[in-house]
mmCIF file as gemmi writes it, N, C-alpha and C atoms, coordinates in Angstrom:
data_model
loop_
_atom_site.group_PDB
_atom_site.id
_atom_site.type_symbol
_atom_site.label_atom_id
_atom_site.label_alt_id
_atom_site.label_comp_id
_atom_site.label_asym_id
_atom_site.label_entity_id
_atom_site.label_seq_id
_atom_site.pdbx_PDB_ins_code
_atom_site.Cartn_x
_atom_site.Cartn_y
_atom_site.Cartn_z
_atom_site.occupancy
_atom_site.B_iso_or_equiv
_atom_site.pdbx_formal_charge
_atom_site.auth_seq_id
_atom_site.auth_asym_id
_atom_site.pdbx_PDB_model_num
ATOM 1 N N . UNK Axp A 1 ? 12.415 -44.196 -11.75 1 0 ? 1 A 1
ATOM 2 C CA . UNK Axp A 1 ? 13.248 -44.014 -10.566 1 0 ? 1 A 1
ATOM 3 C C . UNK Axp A 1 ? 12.44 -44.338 -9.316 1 0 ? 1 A 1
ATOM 4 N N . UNK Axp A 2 ? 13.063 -44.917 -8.438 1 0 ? 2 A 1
ATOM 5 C CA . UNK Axp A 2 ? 12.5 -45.45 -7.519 1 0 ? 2 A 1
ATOM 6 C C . UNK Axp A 2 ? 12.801 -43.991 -6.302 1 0 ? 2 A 1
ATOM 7 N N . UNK Axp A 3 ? 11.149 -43.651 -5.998 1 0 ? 3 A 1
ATOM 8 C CA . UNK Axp A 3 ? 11.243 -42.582 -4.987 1 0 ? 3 A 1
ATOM 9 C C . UNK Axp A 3 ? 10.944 -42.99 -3.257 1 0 ? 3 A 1
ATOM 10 N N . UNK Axp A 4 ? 11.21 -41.769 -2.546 1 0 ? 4 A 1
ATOM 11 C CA . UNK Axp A 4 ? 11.026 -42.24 -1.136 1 0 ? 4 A 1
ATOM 12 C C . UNK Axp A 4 ? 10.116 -42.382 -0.885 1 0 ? 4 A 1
ATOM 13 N N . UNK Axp A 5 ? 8.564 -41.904 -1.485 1 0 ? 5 A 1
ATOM 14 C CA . UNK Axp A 5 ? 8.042 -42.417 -1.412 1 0 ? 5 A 1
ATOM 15 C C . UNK Axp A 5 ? 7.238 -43.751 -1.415 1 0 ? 5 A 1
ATOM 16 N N . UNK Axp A 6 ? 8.205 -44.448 -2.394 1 0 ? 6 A 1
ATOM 17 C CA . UNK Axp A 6 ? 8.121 -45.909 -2.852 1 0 ? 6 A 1
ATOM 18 C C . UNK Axp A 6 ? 8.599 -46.675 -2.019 1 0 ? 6 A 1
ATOM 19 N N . UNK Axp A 7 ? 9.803 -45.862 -1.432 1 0 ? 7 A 1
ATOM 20 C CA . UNK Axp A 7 ? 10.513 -46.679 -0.297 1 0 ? 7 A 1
ATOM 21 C C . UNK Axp A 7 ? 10.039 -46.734 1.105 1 0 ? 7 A 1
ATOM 22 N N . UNK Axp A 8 ? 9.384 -45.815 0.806 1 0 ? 8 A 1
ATOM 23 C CA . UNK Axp A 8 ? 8.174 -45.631 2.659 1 0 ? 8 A 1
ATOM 24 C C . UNK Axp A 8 ? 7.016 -46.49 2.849 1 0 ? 8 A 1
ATOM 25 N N . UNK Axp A 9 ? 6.616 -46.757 1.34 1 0 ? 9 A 1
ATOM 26 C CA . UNK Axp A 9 ? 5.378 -47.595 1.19 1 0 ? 9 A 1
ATOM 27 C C . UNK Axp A 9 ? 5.869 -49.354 1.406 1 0 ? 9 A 1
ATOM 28 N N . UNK Axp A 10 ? 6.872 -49.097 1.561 1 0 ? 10 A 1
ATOM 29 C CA . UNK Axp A 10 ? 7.541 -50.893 1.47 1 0 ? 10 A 1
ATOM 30 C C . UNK Axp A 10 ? 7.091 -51.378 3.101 1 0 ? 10 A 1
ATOM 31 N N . UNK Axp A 11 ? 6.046 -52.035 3.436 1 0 ? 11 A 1
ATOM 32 C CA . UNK Axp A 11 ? 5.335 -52.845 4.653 1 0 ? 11 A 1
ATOM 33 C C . UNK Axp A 11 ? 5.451 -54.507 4.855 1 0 ? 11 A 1
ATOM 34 N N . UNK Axp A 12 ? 5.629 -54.976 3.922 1 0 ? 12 A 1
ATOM 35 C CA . UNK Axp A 12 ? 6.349 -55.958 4.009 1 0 ? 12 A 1
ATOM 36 C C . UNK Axp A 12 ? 6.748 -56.568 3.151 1 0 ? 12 A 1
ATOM 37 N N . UNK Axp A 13 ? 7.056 -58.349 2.9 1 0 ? 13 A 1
ATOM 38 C CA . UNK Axp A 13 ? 8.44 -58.724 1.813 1 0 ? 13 A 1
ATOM 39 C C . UNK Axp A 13 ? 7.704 -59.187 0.645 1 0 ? 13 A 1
ATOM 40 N N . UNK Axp A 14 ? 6.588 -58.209 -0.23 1 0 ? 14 A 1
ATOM 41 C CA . UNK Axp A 14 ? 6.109 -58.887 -1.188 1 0 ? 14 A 1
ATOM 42 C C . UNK Axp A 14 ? 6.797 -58.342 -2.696 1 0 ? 14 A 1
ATOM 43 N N . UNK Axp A 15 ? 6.734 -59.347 -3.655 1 0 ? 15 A 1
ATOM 44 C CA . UNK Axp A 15 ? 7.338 -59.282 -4.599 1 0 ? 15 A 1
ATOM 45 C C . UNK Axp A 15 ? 7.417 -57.452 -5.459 1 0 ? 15 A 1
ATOM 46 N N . UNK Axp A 16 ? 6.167 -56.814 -5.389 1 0 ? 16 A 1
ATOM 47 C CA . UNK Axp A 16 ? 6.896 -55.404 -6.059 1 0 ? 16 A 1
ATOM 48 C C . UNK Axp A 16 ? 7.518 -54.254 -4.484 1 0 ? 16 A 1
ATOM 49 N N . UNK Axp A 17 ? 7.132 -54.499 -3.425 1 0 ? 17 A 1
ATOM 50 C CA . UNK Axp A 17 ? 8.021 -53.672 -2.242 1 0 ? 17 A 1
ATOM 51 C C . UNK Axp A 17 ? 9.488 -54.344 -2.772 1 0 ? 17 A 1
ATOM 52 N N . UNK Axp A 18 ? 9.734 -55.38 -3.249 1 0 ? 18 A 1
ATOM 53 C CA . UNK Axp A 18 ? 11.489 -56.093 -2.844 1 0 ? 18 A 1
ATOM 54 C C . UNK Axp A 18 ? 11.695 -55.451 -4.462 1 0 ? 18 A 1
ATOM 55 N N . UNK Axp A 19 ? 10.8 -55.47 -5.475 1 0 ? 19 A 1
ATOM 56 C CA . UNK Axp A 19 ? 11.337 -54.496 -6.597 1 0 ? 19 A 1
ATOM 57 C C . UNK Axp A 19 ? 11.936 -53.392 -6.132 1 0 ? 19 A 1
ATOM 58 N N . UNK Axp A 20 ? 10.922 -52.76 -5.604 1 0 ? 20 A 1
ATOM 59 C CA . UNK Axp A 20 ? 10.735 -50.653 -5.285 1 0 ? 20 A 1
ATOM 60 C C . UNK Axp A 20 ? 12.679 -50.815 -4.709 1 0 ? 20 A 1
ATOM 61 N N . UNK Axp A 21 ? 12.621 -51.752 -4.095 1 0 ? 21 A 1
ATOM 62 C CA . UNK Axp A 21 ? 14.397 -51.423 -3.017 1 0 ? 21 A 1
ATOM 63 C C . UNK Axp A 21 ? 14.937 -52.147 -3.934 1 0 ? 21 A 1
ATOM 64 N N . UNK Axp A 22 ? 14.71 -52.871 -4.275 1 0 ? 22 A 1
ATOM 65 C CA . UNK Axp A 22 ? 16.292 -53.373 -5.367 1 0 ? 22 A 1
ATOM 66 C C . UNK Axp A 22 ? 16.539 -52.714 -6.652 1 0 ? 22 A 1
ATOM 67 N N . UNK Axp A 23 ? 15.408 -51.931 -6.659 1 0 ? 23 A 1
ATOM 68 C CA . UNK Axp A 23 ? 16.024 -50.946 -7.997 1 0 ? 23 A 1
ATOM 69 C C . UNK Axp A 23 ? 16.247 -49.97 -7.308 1 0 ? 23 A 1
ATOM 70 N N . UNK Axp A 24 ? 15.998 -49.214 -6.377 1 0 ? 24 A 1
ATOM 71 C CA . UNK Axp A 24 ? 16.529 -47.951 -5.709 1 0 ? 24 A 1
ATOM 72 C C . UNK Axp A 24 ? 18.045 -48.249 -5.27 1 0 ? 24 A 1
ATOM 73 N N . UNK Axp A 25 ? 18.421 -49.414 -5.123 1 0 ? 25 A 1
ATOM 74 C CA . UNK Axp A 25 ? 19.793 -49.874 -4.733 1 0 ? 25 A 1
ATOM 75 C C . UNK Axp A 25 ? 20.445 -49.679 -6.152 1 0 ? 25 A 1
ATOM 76 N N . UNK Axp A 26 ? 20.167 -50.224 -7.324 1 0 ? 26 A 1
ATOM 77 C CA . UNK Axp A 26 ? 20.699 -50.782 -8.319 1 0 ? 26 A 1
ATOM 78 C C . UNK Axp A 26 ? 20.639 -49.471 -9.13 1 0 ? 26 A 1
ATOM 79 N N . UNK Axp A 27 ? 19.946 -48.344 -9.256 1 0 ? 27 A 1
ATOM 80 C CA . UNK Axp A 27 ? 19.847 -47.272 -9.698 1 0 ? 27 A 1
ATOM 81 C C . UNK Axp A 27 ? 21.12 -46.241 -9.108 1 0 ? 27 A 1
ATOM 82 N N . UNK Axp A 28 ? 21.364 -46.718 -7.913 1 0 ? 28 A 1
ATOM 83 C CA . UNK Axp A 28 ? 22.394 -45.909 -7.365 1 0 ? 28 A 1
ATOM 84 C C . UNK Axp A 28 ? 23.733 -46.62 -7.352 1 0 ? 28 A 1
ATOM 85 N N . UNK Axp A 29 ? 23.774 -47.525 -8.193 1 0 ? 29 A 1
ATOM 86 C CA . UNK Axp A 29 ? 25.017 -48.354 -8.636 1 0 ? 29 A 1
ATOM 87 C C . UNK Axp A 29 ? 25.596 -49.31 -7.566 1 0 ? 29 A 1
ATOM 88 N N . UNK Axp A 30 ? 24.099 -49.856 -7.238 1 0 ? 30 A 1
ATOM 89 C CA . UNK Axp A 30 ? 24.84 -51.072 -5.407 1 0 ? 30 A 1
ATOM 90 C C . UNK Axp A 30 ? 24.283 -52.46 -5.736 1 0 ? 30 A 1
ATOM 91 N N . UNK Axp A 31 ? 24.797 -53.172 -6.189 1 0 ? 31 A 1
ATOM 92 C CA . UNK Axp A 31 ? 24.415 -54.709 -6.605 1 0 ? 31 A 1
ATOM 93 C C . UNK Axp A 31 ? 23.871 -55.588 -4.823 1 0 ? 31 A 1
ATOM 94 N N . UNK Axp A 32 ? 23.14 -56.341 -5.357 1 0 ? 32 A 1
ATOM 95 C CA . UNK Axp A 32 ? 22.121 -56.385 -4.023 1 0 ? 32 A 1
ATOM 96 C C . UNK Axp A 32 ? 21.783 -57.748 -4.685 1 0 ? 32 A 1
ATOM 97 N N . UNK Axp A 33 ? 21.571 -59.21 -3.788 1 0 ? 33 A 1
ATOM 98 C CA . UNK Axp A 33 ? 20.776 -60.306 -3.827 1 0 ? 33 A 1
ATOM 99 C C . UNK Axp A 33 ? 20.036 -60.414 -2.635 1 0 ? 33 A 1
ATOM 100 N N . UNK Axp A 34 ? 18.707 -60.913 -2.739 1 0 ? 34 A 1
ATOM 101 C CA . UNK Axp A 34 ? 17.873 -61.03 -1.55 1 0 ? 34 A 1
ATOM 102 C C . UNK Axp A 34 ? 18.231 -62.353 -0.934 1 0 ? 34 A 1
ATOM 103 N N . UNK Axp A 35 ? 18.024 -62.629 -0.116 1 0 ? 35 A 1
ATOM 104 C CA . UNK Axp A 35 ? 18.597 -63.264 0.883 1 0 ? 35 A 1
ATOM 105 C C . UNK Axp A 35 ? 17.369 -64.142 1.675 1 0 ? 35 A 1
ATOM 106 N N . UNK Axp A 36 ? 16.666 -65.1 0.962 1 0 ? 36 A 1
ATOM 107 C CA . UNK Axp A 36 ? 15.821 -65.724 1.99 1 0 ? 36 A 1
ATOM 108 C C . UNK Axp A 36 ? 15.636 -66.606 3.118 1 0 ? 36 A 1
ATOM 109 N N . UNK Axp A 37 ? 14.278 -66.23 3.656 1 0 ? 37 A 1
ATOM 110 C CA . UNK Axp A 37 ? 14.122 -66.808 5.05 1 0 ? 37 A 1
ATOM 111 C C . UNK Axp A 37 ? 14.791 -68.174 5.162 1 0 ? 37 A 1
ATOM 112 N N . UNK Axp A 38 ? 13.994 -69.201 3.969 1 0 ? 38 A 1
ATOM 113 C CA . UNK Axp A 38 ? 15.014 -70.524 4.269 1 0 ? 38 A 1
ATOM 114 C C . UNK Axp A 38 ? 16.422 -70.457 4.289 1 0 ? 38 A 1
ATOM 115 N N . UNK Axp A 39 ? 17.118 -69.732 3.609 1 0 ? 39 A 1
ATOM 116 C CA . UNK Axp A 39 ? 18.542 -69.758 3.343 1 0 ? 39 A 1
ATOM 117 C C . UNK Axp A 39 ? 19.085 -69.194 4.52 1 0 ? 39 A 1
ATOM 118 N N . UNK Axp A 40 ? 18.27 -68.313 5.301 1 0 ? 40 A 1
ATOM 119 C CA . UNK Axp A 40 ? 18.67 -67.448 6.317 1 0 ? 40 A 1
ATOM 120 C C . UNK Axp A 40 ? 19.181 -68.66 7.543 1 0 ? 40 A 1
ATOM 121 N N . UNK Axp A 41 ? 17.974 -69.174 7.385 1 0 ? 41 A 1
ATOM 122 C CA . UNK Axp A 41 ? 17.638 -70.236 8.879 1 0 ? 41 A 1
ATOM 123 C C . UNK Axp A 41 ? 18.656 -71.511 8.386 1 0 ? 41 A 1
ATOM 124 N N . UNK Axp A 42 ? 18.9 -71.989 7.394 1 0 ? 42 A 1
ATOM 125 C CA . UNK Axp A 42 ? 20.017 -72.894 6.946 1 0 ? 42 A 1
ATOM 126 C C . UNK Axp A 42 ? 21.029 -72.6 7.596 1 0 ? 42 A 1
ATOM 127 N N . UNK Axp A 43 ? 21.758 -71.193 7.259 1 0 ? 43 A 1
ATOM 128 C CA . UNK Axp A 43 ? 22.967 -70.714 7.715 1 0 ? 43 A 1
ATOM 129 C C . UNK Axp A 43 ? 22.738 -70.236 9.06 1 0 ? 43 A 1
ATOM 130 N N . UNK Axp A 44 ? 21.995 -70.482 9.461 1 0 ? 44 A 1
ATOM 131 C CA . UNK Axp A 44 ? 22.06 -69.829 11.311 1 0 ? 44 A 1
ATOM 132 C C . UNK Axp A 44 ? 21.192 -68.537 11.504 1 0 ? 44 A 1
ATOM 133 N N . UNK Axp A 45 ? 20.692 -67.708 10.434 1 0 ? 45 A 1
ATOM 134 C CA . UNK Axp A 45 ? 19.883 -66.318 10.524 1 0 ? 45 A 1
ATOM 135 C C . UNK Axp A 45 ? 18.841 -66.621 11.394 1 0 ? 45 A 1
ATOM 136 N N . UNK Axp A 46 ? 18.358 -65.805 12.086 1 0 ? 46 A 1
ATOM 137 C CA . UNK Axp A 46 ? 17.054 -65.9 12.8 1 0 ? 46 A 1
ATOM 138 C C . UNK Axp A 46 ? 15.951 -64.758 12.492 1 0 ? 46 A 1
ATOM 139 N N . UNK Axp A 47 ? 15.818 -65.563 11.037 1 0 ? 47 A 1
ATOM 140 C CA . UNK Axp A 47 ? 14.676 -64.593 10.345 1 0 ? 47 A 1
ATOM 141 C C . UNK Axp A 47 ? 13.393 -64.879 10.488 1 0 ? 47 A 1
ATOM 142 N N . UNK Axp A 48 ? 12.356 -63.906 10.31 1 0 ? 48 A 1
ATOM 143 C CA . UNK Axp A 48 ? 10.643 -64.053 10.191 1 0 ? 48 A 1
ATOM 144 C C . UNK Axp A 48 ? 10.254 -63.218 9.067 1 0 ? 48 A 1
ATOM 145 N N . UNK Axp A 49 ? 9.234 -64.459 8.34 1 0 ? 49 A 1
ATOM 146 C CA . UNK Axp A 49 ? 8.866 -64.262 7.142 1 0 ? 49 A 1
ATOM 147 C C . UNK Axp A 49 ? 8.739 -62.613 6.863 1 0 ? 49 A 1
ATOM 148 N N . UNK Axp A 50 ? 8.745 -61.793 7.707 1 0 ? 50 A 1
ATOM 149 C CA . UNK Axp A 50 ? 8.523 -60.284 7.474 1 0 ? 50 A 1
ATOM 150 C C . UNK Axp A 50 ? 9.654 -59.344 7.245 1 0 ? 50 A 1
ATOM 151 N N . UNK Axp A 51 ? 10.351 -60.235 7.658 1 0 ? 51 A 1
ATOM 152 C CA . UNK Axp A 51 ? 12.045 -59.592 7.028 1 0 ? 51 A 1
ATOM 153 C C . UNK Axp A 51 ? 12.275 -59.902 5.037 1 0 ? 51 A 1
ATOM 154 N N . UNK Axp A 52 ? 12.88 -58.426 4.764 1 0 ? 52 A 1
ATOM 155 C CA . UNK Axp A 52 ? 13.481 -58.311 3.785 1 0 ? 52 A 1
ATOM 156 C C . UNK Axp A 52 ? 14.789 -58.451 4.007 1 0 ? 52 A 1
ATOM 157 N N . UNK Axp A 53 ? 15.924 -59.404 3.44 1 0 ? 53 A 1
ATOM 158 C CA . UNK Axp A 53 ? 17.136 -59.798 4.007 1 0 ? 53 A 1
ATOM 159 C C . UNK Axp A 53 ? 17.941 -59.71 2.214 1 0 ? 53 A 1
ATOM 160 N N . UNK Axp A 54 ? 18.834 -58.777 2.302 1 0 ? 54 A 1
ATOM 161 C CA . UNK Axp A 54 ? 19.445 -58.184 1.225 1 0 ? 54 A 1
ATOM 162 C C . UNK Axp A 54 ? 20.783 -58.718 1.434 1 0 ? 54 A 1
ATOM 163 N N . UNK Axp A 55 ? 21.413 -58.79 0.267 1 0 ? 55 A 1
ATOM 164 C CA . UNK Axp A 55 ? 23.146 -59.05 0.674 1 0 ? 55 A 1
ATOM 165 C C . UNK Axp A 55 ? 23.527 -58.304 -0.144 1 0 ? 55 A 1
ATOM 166 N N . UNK Axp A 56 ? 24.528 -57.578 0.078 1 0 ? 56 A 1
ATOM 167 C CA . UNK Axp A 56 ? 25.241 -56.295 -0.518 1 0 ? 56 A 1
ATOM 168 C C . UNK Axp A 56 ? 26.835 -56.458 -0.12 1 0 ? 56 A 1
ATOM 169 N N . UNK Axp A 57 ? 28.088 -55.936 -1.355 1 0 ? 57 A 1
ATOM 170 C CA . UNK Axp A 57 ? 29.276 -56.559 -1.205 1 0 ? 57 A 1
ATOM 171 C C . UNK Axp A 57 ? 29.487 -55.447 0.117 1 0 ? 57 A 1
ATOM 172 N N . UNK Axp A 58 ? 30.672 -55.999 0.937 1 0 ? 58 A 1
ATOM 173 C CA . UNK Axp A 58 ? 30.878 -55.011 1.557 1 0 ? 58 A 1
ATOM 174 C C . UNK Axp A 58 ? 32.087 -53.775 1.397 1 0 ? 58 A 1
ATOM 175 N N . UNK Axp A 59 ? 32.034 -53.59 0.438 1 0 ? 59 A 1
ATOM 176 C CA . UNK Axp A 59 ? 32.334 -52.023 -0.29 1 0 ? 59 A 1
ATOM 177 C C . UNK Axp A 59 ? 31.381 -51.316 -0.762 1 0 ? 59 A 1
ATOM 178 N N . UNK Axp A 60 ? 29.816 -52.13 -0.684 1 0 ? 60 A 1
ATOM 179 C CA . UNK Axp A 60 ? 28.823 -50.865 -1.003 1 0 ? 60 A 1
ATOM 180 C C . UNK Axp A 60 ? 27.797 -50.576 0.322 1 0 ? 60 A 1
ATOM 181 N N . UNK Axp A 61 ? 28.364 -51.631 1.366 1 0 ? 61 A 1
ATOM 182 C CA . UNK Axp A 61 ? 27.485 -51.266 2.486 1 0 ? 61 A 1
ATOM 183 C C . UNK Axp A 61 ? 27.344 -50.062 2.927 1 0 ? 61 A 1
ATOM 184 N N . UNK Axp A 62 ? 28.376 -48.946 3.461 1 0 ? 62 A 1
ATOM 185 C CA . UNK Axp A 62 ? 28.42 -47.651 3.656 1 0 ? 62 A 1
ATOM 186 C C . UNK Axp A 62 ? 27.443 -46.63 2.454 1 0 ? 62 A 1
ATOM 187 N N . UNK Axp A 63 ? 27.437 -47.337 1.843 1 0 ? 63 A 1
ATOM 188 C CA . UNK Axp A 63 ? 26.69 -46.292 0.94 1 0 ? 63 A 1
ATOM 189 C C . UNK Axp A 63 ? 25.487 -46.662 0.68 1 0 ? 63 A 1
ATOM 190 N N . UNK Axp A 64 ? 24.905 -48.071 0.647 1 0 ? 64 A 1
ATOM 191 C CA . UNK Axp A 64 ? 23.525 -48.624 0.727 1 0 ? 64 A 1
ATOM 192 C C . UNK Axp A 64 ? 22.287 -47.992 1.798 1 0 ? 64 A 1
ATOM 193 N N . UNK Axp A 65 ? 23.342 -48.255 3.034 1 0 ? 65 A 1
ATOM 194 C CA . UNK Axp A 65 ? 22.86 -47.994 4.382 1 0 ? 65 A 1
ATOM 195 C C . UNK Axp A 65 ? 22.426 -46.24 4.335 1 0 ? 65 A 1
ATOM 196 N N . UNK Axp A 66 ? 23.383 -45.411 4.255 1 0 ? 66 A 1
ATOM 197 C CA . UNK Axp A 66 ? 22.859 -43.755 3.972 1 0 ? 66 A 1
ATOM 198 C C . UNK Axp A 66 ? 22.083 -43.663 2.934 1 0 ? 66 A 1
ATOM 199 N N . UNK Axp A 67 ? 21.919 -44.614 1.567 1 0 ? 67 A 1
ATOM 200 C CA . UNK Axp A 67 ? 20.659 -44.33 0.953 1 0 ? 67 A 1
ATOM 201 C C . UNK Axp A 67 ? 19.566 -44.905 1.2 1 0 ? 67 A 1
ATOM 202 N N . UNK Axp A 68 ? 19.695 -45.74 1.782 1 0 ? 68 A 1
ATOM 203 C CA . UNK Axp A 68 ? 17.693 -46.292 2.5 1 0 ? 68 A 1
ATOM 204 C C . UNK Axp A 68 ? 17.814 -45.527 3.541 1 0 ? 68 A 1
ATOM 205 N N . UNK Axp A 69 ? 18.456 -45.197 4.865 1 0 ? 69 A 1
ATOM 206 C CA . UNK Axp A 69 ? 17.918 -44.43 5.959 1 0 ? 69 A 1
ATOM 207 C C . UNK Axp A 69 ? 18.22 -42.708 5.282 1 0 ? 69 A 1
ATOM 208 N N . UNK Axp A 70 ? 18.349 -42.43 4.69 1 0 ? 70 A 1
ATOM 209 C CA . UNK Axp A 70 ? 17.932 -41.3 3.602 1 0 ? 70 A 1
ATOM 210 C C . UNK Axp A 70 ? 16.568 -41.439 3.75 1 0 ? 70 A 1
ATOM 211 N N . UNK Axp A 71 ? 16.099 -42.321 2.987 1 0 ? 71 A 1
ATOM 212 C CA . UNK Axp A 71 ? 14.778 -42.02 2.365 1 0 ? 71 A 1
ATOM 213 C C . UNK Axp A 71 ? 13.537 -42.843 3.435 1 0 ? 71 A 1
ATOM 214 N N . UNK Axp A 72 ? 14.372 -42.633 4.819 1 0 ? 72 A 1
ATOM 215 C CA . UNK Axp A 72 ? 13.106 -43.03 6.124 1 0 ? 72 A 1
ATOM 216 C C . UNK Axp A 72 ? 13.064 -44.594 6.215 1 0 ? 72 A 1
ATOM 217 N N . UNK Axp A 73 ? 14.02 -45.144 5.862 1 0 ? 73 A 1
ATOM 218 C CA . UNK Axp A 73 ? 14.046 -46.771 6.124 1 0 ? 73 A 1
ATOM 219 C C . UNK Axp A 73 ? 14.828 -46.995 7.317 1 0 ? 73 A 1
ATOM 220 N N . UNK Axp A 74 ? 14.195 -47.436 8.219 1 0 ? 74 A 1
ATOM 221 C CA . UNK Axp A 74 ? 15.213 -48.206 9.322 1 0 ? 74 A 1
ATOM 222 C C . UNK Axp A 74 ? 15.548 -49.371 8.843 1 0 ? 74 A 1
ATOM 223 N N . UNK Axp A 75 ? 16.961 -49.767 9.116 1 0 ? 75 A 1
ATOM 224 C CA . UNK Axp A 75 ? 17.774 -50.707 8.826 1 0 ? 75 A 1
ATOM 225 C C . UNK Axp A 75 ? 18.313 -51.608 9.997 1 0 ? 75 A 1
ATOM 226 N N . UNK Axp A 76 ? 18.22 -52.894 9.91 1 0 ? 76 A 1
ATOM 227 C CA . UNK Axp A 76 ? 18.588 -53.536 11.317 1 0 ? 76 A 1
ATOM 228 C C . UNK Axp A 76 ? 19.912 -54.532 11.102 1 0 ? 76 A 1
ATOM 229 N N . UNK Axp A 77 ? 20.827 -54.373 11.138 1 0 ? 77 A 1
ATOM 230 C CA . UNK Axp A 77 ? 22.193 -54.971 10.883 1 0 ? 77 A 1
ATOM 231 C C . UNK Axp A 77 ? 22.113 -56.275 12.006 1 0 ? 77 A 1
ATOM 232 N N . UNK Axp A 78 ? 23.009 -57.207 10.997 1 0 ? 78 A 1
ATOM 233 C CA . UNK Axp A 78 ? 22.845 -59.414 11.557 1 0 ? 78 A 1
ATOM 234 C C . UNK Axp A 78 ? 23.996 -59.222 12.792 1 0 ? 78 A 1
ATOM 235 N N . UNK Axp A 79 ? 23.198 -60.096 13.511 1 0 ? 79 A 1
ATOM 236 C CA . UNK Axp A 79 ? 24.039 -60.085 15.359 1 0 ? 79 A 1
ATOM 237 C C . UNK Axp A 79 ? 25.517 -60.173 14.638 1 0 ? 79 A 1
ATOM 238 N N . UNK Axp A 80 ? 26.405 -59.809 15.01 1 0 ? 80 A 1
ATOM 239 C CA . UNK Axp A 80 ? 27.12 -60.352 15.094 1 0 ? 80 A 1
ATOM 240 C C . UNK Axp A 80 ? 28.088 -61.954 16.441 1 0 ? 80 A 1
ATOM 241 N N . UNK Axp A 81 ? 27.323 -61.845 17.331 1 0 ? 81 A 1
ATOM 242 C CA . UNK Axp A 81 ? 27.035 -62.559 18.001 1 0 ? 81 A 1
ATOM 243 C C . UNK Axp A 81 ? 27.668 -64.207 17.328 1 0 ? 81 A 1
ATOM 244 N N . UNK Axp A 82 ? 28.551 -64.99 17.273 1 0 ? 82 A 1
ATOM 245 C CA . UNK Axp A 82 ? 28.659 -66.378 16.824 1 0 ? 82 A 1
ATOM 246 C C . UNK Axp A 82 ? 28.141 -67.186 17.426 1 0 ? 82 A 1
ATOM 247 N N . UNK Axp A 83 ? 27.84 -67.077 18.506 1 0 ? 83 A 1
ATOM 248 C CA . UNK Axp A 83 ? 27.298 -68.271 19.856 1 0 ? 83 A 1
ATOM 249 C C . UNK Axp A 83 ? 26.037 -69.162 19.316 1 0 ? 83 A 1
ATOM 250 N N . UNK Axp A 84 ? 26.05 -70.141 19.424 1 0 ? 84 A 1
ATOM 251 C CA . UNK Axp A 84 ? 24.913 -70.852 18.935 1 0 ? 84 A 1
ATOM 252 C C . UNK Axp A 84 ? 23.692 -70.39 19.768 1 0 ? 84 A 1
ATOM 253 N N . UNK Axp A 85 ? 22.218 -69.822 19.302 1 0 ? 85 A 1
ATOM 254 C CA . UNK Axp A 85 ? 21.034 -69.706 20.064 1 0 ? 85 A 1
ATOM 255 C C . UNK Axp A 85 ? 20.958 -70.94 21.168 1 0 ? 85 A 1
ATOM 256 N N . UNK Axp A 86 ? 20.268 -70.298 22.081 1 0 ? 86 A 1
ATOM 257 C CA . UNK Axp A 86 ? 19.802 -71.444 23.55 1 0 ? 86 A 1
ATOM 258 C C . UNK Axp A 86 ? 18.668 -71.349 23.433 1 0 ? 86 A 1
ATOM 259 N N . UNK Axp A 87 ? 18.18 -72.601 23.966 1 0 ? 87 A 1
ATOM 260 C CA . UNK Axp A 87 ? 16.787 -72.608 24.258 1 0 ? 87 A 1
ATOM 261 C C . UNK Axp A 87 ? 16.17 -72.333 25.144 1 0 ? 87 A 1
């Protein structure tokens, strides 16, 4: 079982921190694909390599979100913003 402690220790996007949260998601019955930087920046995201970028359906968002900031994770939700970035 993935504990809060496991989830506190997550510092940035390396392969067993993106384990520790995708089984703490998947343990609590929330299907989750990671979401990368290239794919981010393809589709318009304005990600840095230090982001963990999750996709979750949205019928399990409400419940994803109270179990990571449960266990001391700040969570930062995508602009909604459509406007193309300026330079």
């Amino acid at each position: 079982m993935a504990t809060s402690q496991g989830l506190l220790a997550i510092r940035e996007p390396k392969l067993a921190e993106i384990r520790v949260l995708t089984t703490a998601l998947a343990e609590a019955g929330i299907s989750s694909a990671l979401w990368g930087v290239c794919a981010a920046i393809h589709y318009g995201g304005g990600l840095c390599p230090l982001d963990i970028e999750l996709v979750i359906n949205s019928e399990d968002q409400e419940c994803a979100y109270e179990l990571l900031t449960s266990q001391g994770l700040i969570i930062s939700t995508p602009n909604t913003d459509a406007s193309p970035p300026t330079s």
